[in-house]
N, C-alpha and C positions, 0 to 999 in steps of 0.2 A: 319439345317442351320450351317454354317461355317462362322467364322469372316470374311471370304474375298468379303462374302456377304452383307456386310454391311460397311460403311464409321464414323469416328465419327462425332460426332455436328461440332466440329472445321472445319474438314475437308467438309463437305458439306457447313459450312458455307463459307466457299474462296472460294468457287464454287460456291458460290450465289445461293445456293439449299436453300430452306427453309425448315432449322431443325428443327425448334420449334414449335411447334404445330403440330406434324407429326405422327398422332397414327398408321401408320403403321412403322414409324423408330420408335417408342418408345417400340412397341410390339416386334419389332427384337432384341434390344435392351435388353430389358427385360429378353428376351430368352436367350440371347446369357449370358448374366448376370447369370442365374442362370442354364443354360448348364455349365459354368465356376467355380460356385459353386460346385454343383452336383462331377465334375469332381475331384477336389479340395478334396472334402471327400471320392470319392473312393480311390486315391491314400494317404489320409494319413489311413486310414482302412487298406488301403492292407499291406501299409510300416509298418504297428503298427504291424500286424498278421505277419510278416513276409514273404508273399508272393510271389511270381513273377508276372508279368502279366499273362503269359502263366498260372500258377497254377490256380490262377482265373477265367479265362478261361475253364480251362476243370469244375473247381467247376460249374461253368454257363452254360456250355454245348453250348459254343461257342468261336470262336478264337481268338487270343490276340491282332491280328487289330483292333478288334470292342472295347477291354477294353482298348487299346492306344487313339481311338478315344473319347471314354467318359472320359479318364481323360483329359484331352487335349481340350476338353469342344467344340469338332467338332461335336456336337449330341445331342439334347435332347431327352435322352431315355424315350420309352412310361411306363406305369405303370405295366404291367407284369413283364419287363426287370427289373423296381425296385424291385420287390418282389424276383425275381431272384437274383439279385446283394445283396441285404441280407439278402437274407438264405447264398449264396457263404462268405459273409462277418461274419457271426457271428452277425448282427446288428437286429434293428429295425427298422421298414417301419410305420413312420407317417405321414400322408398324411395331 
């Protein structure tokens, strides 16, 4: 999911959408939240290692669009991709 798939509370609310109580907008929401997170700590991981996108990429064994999109928090990556992303990182995976 991508944030353009999604409106904030404010914003449906002037549209007279009903935001609140909306567990499907709270669920995208959530996501999109913690896709934003996610992203957030690969890029300060990487910046810490020193590394490039691209460099991370080939440590992942995929290309530096897909590590632009996960920082950038346009993806909520499944759980292999995690285990992926820290070995490439030097990190640990707690789930």
């Amino acid at each position: 999911m991508n944030h353009s798939e999604w409106k904030t509370r404010r914003h449906r609310e002037l549209l007279g959408e009903a935001a609140k109580n909306n567990p499907e907008y709270d669920r995208l929401y959530e996501e999109a939240e913690l896709a934003h997170d996610l992203g957030q700590m690969v890029y300060d991981r990487r910046t810490a290692l020193g590394l490039s996108q691209t460099e991370l990429a080939d440590r992942c064994d995929m290309r530096q669009p897909r590590i632009s999109r996960i920082e950038g928090g346009g993806t909520v990556p499944t759980i292999p991709l995690l285990r992926r992303l820290a070995r490439a990182l030097d990190a640990d995976l707690t789930i």
